[in-house]
C-alpha positions in Angstrom: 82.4 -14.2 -24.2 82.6 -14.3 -20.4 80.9 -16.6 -18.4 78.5 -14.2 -17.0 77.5 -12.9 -20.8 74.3 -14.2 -22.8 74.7 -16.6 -24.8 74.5 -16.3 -28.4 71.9 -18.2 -30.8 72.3 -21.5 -31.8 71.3 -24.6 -33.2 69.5 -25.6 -30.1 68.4 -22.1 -28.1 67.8 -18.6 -28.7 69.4 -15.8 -26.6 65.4 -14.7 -26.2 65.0 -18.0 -24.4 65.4 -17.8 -20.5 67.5 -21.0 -20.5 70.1 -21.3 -23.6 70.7 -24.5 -24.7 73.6 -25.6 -27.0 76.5 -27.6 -27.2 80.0 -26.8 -27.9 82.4 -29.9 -29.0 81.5 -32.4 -26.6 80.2 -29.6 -24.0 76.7 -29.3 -23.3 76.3 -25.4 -22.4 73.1 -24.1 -20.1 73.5 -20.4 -20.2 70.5 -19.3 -17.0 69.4 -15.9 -18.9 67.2 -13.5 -17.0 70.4 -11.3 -15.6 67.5 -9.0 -15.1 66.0 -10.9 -12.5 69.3 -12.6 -11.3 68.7 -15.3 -13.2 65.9 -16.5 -11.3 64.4 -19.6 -11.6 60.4 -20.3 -13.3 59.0 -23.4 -13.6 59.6 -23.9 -17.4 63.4 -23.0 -17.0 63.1 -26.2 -14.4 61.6 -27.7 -16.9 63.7 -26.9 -20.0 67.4 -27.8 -17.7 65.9 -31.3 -17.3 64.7 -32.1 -20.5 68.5 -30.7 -22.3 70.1 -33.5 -19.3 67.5 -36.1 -20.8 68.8 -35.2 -24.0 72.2 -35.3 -23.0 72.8 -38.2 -20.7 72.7 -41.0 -23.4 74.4 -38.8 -26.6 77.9 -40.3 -26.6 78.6 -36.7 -28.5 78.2 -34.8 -25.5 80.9 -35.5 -22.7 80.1 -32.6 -20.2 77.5 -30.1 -19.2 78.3 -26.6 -17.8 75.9 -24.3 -16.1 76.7 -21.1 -16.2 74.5 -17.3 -15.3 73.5 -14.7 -17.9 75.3 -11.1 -16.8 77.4 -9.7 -14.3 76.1 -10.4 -11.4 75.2 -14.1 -10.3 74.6 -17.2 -11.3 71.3 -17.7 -10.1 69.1 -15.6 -6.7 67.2 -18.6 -6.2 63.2 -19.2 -7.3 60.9 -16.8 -8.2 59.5 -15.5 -5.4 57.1 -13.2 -6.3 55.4 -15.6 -8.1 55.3 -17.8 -4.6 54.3 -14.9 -2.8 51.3 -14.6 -5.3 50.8 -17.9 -5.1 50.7 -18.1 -1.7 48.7 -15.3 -1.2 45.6 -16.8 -3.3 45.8 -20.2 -1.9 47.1 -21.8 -5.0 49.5 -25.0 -5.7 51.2 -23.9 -8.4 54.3 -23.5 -6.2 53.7 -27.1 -4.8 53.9 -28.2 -8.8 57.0 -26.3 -9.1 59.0 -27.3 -6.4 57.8 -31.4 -7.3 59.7 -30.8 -10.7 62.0 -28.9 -9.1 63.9 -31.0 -6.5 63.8 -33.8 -9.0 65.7 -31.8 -10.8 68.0 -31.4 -7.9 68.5 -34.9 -7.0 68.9 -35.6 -11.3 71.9 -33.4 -11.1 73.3 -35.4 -7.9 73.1 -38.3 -10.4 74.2 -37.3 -13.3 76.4 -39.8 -15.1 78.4 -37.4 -16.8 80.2 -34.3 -15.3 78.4 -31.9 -14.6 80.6 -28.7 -14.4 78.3 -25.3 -12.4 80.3 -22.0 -12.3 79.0 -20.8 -9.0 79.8 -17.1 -10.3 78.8 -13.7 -8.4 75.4 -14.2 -6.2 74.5 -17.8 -5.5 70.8 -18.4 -3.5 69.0 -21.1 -2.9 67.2 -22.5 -6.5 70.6 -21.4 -7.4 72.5 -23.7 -5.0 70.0 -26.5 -5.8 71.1 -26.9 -9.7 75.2 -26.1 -9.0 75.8 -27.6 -5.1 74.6 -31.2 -5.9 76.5 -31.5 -9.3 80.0 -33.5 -9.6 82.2 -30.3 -10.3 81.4 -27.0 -8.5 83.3 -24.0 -9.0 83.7 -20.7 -7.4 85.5 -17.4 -7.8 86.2 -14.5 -5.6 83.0 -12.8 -6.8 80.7 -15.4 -5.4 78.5 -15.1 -2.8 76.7 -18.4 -1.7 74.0 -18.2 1.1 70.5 -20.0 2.1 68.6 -17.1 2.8 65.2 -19.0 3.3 65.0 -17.9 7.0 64.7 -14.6 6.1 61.5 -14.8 4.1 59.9 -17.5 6.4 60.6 -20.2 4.0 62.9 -23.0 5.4 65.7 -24.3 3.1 65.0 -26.5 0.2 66.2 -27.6 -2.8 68.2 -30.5 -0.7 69.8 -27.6 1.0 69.4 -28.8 4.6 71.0 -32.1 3.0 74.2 -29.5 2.2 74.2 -27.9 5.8 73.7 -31.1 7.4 76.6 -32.4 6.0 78.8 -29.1 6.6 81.8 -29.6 9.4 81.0 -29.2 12.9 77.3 -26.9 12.7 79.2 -24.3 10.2 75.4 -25.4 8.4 73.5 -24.4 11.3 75.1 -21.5 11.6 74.5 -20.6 7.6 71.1 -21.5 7.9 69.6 -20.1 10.7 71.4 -16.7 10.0 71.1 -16.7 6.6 74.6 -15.8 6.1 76.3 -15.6 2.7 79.6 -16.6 2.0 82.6 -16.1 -0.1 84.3 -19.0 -1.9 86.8 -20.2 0.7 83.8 -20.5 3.3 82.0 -22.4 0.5 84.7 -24.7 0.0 85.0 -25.4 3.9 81.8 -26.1 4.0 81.6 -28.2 1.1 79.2 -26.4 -1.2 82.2 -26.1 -3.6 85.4 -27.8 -5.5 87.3 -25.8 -6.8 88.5 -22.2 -7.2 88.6 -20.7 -10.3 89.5 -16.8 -10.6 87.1 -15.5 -12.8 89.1 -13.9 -15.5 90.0 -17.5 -16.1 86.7 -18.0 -16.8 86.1 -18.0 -20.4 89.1 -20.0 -21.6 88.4 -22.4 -19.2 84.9 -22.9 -20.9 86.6 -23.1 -24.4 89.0 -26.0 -23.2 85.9 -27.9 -21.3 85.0 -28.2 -25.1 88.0 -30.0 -26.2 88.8 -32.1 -23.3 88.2 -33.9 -20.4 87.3 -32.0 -17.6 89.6 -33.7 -15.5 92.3 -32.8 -17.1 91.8 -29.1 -18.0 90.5 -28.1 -14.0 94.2 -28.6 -12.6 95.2 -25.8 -15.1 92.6 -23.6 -13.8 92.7 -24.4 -10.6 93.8 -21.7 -7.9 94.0 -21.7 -3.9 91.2 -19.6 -3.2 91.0 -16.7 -0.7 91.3 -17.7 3.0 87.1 -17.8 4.8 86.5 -16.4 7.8 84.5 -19.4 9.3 87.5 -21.7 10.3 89.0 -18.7 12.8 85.4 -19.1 14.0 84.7 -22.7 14.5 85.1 -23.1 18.2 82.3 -20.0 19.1 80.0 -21.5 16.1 80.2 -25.0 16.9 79.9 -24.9 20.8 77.0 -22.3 20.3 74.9 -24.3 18.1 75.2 -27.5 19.3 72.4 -26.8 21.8 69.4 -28.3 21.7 66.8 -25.4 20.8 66.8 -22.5 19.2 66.4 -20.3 21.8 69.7 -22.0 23.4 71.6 -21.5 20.8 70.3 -18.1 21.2 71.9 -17.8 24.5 74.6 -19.3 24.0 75.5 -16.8 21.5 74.7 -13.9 23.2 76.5 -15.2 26.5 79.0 -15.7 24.3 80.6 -12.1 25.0 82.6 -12.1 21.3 81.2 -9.6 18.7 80.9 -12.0 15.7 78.6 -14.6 18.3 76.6 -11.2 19.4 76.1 -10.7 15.9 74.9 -14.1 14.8 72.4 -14.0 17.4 70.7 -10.3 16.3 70.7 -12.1 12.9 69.0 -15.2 14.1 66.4 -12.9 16.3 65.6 -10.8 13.0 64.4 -14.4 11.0 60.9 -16.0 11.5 61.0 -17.6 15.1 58.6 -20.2 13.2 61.0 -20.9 10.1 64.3 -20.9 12.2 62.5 -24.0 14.6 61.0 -25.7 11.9 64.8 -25.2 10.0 66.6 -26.4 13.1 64.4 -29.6 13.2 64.8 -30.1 9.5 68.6 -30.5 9.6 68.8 -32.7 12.5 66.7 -34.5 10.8 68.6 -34.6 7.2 71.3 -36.0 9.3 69.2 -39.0 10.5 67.5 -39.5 7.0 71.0 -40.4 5.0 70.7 -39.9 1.0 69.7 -36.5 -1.2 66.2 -38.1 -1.9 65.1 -38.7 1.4 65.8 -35.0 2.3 64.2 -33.8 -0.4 61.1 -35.8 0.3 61.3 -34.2 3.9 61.6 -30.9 2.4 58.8 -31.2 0.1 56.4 -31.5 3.1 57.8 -28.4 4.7 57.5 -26.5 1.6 53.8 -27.1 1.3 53.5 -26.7 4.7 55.0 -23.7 4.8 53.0 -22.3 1.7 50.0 -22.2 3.9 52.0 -20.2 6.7 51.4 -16.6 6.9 55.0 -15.8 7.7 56.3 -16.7 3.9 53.8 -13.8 2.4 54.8 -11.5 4.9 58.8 -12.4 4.1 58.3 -12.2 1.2 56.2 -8.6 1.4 58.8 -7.2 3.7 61.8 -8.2 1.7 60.9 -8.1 -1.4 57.6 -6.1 -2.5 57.5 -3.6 -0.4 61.1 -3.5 1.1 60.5 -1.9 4.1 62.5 -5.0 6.0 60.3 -4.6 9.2 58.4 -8.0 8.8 55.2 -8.6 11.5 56.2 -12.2 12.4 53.6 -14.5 13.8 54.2 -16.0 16.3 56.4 -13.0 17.0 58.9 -14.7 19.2 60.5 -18.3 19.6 59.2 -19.0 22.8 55.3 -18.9 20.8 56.1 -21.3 18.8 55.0 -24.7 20.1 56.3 -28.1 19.2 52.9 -28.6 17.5 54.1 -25.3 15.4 56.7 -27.3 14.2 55.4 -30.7 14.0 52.8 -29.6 11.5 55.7 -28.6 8.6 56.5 -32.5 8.7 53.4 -34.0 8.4 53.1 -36.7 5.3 51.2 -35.7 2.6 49.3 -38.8 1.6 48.9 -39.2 -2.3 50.5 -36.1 -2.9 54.4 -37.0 -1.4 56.9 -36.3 -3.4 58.0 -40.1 -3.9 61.8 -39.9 -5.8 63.3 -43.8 -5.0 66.8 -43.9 -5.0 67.5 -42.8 -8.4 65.7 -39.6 -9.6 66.7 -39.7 -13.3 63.0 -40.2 -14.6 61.4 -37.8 -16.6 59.9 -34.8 -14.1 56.4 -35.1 -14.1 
């Protein structure tokens, strides 16, 4: 079995199920299985992840967990967004519900007493980031492609990805976020979304051993120096460009540049919702000032519902993903329409319905 194959029935899951849950030896195994859909994540697989780490976390039996993708192609594309679009689109809450339980998850895995192993294998987007980025051991191969693509669809990055990017050397995050870049596993490992390389042949043996033994003693046999990135050559361009102070500097700066990666980074940042790359921008300076996973998820619970309400998310969404035509109608259509009020609104509390997770998020998700 590779790691990208379905897993077989069990004791504890069905390969019908669209998360498999089973253990082998002392390794709890959570096979994502919609390779149809890229694994993408619904509310109950949210659901059904948490309650096999509830089960896990106090059975002396199991030592491990590993997440791993159905199929050939990805671990996980992220969350469901038709169903957000649709959502959306009628004015209802269900994705509000969805992404509560779902950044608990998130901040769970962060806490997790136990290792929690994620094989970041093929296509990696945001949900998909939010249940392997924030767990203890996070491995990549020279098939994956990791990226927080929310600027594209006028979301804003979530699942406690603006706490990643924040945290990324020099603004390598900025850069990631606001052009929606996605990149291979050295890049990952420079910017710290990642551990390890593993080549992905290695894969299945490496699972088999995680059964037997201690994962810190079987990763150093898998372990391999992965392929060199292309973000350190570009460091000096990336970090003096989008250190500015607004958008539309950075902007500038990139296009003033006069290099043809910097020229490109800007027509990617011009092609993304001038609303979602401001409110982005604000939202990682301030993930920098908030300090722990939690509070940044809290922040990025209030820009999700915000932004559930804004009509650039349905037409992302439309353009990129219903009806493909990759021309989204933006509005406001430029950066300079969108006023500090714009932005202000995406942070606004939300009274009694916050998303309140402490400093320890291992409580059941409500």
């Amino acid at each position: 079995m590779t790691s990208g194959s379905p897993a077989p029935a069990g004791a504890q899951g069905s390969s019908l199920d669209t998360v498999v849950v089973r253990t082998e030896g002392h390794l709890g195994r959570i096979v994502l299985n919609r390779p149809k859909a890229l694994n993408a994540l619904t509310h109950a697989m949210v659901r059904r992840i948490a309650d096999a780490l509830s089960a896990w976390e106090d059975d002396p039996a199991v030592r491990a967990v590993l997440v791993t993708g159905a199929g050939e192609r990805g671990l996980c594309a992220g969350g469901d967004i038709r169903a957000i679009h649709d959502d959306a689109r009628s004015g209802g809450t269900a994705s509000a519900g969805f992404w509560r339980d779902e950044y608990r998850l998130n901040a769970r895995i962060a806490r997790f007493p136990k290792p929690y192993v994620a094989v970041m294998d093929g296509l990696v987007m945001g949900g998909g980031v939010g249940i392997s980025a924030h767990g203890g051991v996070r491995i990549v191969t020279e098939r994956s492609r990791v990226a927080m693509p929310e600027t594209g669809i006028g979301f804003v990055p979530d699942v406690g990805g603006t706490y990643l990017l924040a945290r990324a050397p020099g603004e390598l995050g900025t850069h990631l976020a606001l052009t929606a870049t996605a990149v291979g596993a050295g890049d990952a490992l420079l910017c710290g979304l990642a551990d390890h390389f593993v080549p992905s042949a290695l894969l299945p043996r490496l699972a088999e051993d995680l059964a037997r033994e201690p994962v810190a003693e079987v990763l150093p046999r898998y372990a391999r120096p992965a392929p060199e990135g292309e973000l350190a050559a570009q460091r000096e361009w990336i970090d003096a460009c989008y250190a500015a102070g607004t958008v539309e500097e950075i902007v500038e700066r990139l296009e003033n540049h006069g290099g043809p990666a910097a020229k490109e980074a800007a027509a990617a940042v011009l092609a993304k919702s001038p609303t979602a790359l401001k409110v982005t921008f604000e939202a990682l300076r301030r993930a920098r000032r908030l300090g722990s996973l939690e509070r940044v998820l809290e922040q990025e619970y209030r820009v999700s519902c915000a932004a559930l309400t804004s009509a650039d998310l349905v037409e992302g969404i439309r353009a990129q993903v219903i009806d493909k035509d990759r021309r989204p109608r933006w509005s406001p259509p430029t950066l300079a329409d969108v006023t500090d009020a714009d932005v202000a609104r995406y942070f606004t509390p939300l009274g009694d319905r916050e998303l309140r997770l402490g400093g320890d998020s291992r409580g059941a998700l409500g």
